[in-house]
DSSP file (Angstrom, degrees, kcal/mol; ACC not computed):
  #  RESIDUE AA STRUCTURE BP1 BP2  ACC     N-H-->O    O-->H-N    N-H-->O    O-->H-N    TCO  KAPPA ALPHA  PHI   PSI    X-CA   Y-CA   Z-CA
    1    1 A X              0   0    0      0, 0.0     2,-0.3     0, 0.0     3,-0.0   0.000 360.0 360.0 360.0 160.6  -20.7   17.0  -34.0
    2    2 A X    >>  -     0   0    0      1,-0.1     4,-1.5     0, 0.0     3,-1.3  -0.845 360.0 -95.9-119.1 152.1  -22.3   17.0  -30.8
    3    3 A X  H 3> S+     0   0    0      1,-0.3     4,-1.4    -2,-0.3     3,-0.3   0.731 124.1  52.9 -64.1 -68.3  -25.7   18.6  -29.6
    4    4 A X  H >> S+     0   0    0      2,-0.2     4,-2.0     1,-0.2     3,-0.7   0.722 107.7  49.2  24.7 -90.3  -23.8   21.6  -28.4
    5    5 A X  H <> S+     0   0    0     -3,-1.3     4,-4.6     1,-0.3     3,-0.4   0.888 101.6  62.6 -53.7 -51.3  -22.1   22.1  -31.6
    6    6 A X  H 3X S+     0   0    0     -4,-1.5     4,-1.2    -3,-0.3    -1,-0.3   0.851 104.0  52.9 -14.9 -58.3  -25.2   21.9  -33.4
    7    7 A X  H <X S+     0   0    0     -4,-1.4     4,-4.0    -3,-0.7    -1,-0.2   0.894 109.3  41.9 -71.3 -42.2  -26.0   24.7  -31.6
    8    8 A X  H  X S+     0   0    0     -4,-2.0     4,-1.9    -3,-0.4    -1,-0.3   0.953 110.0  60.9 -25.7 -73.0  -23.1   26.7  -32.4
    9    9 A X  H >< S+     0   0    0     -4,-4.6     3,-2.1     1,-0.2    -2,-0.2   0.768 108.7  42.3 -31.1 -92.9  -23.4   25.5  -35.7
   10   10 A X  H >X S+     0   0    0     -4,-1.2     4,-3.8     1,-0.3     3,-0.5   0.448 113.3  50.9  -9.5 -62.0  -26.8   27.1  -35.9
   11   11 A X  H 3X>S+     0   0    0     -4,-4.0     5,-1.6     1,-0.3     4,-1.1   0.884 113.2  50.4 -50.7 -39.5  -26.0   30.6  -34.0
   12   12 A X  H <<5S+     0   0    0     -3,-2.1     6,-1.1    -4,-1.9    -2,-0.3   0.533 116.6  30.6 -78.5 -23.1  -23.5   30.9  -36.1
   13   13 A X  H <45S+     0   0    0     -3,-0.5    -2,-0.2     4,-0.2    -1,-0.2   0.673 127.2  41.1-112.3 -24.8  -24.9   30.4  -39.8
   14   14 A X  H ><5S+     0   0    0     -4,-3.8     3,-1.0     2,-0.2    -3,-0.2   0.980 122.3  28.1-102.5 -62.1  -28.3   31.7  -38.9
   15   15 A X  T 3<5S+     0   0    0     -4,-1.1    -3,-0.2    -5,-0.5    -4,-0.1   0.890 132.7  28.8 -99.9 -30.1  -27.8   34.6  -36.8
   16   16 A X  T 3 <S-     0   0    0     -5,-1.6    -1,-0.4     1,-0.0    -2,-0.2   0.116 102.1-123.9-109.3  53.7  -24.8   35.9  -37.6
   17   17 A X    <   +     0   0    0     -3,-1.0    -4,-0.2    -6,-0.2    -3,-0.1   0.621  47.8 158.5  33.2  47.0  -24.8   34.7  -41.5
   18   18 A X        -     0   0    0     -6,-1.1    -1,-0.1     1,-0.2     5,-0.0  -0.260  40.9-115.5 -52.1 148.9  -21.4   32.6  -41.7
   19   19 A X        -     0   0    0     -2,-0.1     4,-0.3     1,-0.1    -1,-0.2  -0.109  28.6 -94.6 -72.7-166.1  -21.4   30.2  -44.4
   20   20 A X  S >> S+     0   0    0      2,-0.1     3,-1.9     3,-0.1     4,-1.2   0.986 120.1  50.6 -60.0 -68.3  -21.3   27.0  -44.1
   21   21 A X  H 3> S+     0   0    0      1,-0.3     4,-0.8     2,-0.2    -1,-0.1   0.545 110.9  48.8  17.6 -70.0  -17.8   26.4  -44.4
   22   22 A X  H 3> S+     0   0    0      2,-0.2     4,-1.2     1,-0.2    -1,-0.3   0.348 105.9  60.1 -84.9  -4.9  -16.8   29.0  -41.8
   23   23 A X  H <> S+     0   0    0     -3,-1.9     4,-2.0    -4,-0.3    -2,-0.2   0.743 110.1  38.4-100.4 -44.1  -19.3   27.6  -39.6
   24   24 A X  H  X>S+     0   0    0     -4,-1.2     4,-3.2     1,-0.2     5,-0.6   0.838 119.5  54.0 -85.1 -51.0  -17.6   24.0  -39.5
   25   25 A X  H  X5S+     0   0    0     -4,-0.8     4,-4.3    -5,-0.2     5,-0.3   0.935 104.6  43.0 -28.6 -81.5  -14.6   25.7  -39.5
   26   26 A X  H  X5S+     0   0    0     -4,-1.2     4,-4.6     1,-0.2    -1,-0.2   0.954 120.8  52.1 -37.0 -58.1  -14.9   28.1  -36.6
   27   27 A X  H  <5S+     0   0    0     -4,-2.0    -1,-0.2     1,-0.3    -2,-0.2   0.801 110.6  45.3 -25.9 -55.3  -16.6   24.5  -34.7
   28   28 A X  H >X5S+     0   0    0     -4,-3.2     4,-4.7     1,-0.2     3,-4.7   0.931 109.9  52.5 -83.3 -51.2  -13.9   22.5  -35.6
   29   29 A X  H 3X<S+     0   0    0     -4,-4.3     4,-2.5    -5,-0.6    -1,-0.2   0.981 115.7  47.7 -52.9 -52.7  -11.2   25.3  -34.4
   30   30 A X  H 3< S+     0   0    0     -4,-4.6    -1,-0.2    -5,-0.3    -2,-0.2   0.330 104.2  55.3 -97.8  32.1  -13.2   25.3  -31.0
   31   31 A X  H <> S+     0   0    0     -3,-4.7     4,-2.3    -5,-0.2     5,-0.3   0.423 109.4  48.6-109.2 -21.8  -13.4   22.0  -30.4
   32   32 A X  H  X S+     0   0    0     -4,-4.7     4,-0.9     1,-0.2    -2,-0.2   0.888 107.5  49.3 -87.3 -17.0   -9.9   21.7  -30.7
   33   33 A X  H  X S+     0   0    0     -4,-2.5     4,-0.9    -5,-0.3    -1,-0.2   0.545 112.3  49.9 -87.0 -13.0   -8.9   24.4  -28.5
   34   34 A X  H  > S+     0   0    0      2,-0.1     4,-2.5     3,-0.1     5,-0.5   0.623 108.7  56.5 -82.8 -33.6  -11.4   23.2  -25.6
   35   35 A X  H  X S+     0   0    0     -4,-2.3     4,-0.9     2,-0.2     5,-0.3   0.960 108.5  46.8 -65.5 -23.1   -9.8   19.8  -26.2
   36   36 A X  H  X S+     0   0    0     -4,-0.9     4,-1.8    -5,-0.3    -1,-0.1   0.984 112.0  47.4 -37.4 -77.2   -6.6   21.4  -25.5
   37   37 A X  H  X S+     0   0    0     -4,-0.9     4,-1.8     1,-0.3    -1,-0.2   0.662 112.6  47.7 -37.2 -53.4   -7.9   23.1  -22.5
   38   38 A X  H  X S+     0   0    0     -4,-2.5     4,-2.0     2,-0.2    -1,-0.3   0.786 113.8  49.9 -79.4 -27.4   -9.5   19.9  -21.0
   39   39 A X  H  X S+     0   0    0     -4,-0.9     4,-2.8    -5,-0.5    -2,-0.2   0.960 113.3  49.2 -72.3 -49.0   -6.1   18.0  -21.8
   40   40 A X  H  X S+     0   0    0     -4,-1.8     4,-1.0    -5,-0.3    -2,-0.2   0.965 112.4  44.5 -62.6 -89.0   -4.4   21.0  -20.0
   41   41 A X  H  < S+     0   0    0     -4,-1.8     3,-0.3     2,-0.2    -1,-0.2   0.785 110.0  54.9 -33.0 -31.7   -6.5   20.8  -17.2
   42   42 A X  H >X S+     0   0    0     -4,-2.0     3,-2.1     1,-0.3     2,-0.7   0.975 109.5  51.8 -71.0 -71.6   -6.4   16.7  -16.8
   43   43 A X  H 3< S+     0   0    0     -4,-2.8    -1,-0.3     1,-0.3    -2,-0.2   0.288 104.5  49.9 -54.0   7.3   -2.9   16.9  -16.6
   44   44 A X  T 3< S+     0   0    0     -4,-1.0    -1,-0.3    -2,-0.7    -2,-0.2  -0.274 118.0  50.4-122.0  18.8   -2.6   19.7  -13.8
   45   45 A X  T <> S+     0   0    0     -3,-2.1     4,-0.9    -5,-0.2    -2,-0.2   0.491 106.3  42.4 -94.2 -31.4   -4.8   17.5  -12.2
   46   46 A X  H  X S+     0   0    0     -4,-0.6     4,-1.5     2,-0.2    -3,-0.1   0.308 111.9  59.8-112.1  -6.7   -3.3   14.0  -12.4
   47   47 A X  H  > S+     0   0    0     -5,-0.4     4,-2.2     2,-0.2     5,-0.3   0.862 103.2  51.2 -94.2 -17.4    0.4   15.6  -11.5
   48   48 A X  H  > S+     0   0    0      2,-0.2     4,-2.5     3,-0.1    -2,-0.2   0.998 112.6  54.2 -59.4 -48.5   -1.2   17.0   -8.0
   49   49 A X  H >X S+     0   0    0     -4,-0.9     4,-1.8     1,-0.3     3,-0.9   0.975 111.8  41.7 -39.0 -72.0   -2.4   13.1   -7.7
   50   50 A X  H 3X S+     0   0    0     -4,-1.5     4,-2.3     1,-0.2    -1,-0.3   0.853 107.7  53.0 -75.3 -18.5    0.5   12.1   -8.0
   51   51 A X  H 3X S+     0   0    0     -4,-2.2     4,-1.7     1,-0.2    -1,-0.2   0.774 110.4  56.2 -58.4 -31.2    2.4   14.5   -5.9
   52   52 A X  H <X S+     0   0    0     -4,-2.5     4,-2.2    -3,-0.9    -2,-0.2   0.989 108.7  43.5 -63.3 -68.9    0.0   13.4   -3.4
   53   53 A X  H  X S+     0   0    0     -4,-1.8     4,-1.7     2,-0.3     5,-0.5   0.879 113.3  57.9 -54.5 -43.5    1.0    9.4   -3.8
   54   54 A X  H >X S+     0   0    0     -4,-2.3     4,-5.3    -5,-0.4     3,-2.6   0.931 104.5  46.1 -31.1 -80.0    4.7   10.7   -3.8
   55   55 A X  H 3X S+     0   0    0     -4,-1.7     4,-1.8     1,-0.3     5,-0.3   0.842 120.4  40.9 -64.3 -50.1    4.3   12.3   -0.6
   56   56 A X  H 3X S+     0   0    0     -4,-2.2     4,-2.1     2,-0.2    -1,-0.3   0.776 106.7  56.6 -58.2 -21.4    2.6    9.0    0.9
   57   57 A X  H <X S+     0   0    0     -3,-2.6     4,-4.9    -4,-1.7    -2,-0.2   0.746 107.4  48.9 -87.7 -28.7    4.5    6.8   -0.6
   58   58 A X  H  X S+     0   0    0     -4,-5.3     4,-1.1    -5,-0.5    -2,-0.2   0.996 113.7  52.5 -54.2 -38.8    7.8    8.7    1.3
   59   59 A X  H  X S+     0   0    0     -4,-1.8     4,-2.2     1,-0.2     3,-0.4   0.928 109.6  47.8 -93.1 -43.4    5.5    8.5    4.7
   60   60 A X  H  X S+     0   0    0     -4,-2.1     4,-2.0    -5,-0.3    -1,-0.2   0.937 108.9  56.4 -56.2 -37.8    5.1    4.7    4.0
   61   61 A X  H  X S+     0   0    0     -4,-4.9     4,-1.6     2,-0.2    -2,-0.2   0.796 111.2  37.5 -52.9 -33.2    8.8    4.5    3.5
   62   62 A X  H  X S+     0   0    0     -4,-1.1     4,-3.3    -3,-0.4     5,-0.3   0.934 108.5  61.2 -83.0 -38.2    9.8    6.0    6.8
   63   63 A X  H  < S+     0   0    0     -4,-2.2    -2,-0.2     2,-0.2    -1,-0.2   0.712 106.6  52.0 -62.7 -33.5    7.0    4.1    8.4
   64   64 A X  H  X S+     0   0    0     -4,-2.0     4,-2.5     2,-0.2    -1,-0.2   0.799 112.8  44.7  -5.3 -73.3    9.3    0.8    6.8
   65   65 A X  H  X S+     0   0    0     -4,-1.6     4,-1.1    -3,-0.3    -2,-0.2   0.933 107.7  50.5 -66.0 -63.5   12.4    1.9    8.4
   66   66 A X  H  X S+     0   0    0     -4,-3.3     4,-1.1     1,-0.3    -1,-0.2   0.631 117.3  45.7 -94.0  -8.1   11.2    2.7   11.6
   67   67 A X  H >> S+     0   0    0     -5,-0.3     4,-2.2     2,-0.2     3,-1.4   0.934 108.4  55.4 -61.2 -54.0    9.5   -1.0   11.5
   68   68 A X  H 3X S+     0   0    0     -4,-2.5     4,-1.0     1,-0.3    -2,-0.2   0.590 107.4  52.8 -57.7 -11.8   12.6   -2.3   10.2
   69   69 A X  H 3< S+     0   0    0     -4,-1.1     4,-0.3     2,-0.2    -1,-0.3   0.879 108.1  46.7 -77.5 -53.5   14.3   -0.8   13.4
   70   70 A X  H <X S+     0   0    0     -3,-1.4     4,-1.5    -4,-1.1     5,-0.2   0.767 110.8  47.2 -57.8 -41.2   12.2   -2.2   16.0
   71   71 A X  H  X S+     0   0    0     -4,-2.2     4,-0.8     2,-0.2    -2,-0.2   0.688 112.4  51.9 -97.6  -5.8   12.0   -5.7   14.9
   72   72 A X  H  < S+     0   0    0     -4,-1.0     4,-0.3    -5,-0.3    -1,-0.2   0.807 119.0  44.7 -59.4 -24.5   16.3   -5.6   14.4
   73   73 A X  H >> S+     0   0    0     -4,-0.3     4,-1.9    -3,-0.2     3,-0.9   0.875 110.5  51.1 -85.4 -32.5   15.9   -4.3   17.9
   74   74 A X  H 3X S+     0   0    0     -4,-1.5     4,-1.1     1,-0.2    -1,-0.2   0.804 107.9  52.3 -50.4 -46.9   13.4   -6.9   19.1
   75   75 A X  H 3< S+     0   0    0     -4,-0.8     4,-0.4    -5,-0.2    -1,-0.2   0.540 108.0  48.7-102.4  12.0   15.2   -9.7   18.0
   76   76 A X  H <> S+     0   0    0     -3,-0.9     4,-2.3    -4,-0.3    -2,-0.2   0.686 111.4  54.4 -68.4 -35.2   18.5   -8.6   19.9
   77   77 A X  H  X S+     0   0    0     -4,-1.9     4,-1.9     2,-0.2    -2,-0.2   0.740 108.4  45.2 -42.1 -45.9   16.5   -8.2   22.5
   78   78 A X  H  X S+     0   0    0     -4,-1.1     4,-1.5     2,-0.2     3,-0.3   0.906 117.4  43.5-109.5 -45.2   15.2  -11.7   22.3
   79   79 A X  H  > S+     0   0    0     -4,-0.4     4,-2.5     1,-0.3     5,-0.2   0.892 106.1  57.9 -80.5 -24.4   18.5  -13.3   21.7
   80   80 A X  H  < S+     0   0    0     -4,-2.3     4,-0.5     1,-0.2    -1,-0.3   0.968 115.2  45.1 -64.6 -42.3   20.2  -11.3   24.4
   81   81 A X  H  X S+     0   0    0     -4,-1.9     4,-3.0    -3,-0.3     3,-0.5   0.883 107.1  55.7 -16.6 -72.3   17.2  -13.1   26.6
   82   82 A X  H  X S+     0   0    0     -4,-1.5     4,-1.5     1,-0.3    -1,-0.2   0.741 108.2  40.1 -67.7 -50.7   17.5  -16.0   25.6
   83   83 A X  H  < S+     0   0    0     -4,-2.5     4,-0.4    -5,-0.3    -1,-0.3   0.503 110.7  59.1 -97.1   1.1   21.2  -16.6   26.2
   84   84 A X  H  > S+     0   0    0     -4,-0.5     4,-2.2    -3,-0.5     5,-0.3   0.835 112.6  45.1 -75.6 -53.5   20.8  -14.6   30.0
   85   85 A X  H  X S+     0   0    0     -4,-3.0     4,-2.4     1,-0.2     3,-0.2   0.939 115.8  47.8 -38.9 -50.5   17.8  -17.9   30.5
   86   86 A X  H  X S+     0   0    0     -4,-1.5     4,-2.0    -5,-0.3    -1,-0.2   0.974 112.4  50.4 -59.8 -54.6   20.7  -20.5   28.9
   87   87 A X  H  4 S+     0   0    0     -4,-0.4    -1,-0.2     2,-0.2    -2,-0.2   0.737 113.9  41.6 -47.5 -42.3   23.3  -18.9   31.4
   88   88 A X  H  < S+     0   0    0     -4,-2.2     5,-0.3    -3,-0.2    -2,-0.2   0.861 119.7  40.4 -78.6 -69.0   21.2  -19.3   34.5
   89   89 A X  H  X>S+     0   0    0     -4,-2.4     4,-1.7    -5,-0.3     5,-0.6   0.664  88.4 147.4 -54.8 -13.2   19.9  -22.5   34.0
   90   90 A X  H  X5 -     0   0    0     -4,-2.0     4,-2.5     1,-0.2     5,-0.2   0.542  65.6 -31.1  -1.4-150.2   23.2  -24.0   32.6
   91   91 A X  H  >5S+     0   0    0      1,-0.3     4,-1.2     2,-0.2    -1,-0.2   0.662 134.7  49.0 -51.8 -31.0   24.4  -27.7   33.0
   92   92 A X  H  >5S+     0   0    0      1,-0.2     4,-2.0     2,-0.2     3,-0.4   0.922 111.6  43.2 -92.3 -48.4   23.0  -28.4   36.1
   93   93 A X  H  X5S+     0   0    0     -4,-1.7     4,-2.3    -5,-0.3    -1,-0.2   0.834 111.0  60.0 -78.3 -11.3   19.4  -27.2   35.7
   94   94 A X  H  X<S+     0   0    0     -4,-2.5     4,-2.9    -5,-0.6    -1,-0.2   0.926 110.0  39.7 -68.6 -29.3   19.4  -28.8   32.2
   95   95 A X  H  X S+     0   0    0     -4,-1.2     4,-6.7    -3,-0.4    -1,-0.2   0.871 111.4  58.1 -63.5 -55.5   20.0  -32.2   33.7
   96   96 A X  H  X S+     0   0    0     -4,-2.0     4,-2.5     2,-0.2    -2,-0.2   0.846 112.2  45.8 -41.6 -41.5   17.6  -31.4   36.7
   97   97 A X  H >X S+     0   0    0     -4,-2.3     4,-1.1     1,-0.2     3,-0.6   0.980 110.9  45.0 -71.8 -52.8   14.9  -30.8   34.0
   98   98 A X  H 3X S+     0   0    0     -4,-2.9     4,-2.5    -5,-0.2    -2,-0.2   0.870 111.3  56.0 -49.9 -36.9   15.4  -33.7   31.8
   99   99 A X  H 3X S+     0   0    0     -4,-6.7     4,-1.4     2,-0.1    -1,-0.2   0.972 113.3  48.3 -52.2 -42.7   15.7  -36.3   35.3
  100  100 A X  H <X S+     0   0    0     -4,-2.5     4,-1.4    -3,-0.6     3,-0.3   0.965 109.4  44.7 -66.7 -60.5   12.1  -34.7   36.1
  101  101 A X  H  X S+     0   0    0     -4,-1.1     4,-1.7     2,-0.2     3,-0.2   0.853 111.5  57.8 -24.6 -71.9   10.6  -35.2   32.8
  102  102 A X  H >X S+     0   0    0     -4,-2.5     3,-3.6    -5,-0.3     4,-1.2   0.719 113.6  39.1   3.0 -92.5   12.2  -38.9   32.9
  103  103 A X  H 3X S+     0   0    0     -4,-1.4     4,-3.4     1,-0.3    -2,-0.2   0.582 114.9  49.9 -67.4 -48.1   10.3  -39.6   36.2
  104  104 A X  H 3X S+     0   0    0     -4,-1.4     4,-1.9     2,-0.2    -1,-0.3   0.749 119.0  39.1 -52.3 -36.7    7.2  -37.9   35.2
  105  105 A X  H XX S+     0   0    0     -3,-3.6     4,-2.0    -4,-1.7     3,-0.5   0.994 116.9  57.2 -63.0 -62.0    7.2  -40.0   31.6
  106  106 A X  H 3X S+     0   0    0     -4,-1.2     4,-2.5     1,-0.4    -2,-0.2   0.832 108.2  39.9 -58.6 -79.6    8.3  -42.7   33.7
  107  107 A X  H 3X S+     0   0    0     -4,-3.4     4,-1.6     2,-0.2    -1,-0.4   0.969 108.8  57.6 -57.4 -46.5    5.4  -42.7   36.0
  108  108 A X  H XX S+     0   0    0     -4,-1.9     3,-2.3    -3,-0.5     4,-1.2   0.962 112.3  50.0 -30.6 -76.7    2.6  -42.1   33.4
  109  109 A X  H 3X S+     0   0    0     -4,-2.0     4,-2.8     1,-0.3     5,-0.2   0.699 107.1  48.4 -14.4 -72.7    4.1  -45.3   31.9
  110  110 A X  H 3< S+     0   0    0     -4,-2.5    -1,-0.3     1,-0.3     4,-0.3   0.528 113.1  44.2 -77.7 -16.0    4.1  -47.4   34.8
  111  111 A X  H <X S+     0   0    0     -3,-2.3     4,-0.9    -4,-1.6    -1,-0.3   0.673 110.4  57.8-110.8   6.5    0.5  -46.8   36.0
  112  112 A X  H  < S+     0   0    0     -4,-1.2     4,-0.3    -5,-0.3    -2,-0.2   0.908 117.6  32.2 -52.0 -56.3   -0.9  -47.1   32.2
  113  113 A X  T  < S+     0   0    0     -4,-2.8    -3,-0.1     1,-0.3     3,-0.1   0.726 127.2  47.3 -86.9  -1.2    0.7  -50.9   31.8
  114  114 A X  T  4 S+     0   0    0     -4,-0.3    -1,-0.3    -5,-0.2    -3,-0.1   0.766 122.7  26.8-111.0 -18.4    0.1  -51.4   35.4
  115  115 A X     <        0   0    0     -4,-0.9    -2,-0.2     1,-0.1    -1,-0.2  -0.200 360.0 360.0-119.1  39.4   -3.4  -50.2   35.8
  116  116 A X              0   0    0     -4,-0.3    -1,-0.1    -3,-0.1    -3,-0.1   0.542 360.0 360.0 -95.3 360.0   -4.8  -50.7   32.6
């Protein structure tokens, strides 16, 4: 029993003249009906929590989707780009770059082994 109950106990056999018995009795009866009560109460507590996580975890969900929406749209975006760039620059400029690059390697080269 716990200091509480003790006290209980006590009120209960001394001032109003319970036996013993009835004393433990009564205790026992009204420890179990506040454990009840506390049980009752945790659990009307831990379903608002979770009706609370519920409701965030739905707001994370949309917040998902509405990523998942922009980056399929971002990356049509990027390919539709991507092949307008391919489109301009086609054969001609590809060639144009790779002869400049050449010439550019191509000079680096030649004043490294020639000026070294």
């Amino acid at each position: 029993m716990s200091v509480n109950n003790i006290k209980v106990y006590d009120i209960l056999r001394k001032d109003l003249h319970l036996g013993d018995k009835k004393a433990q009795e009564l205790i026992s009866e009204m420890d179990a009906i506040y454990g009840k009560e506390l049980l009752k109460t945790d659990v009307k507590e831990l379903s608002t929590k979770l009706d609370k996580v519920d409701t965030k975890m739905d707001e994370v969900k949309k917040d998902l989707v509405s990523y998942q929406t922009k980056l399929g749209s971002l990356q049509t975006q990027m390919q539709t780009d991507f092949k307008e760039i391919c489109s301009k620059i086609g054969n001609t400029g590809l060639i144009q770059y790779v002869t400049i690059t050449g010439t550019i390697l191509g000079i680096i080269w030649t004043y490294i082994k020639f000026f070294k």
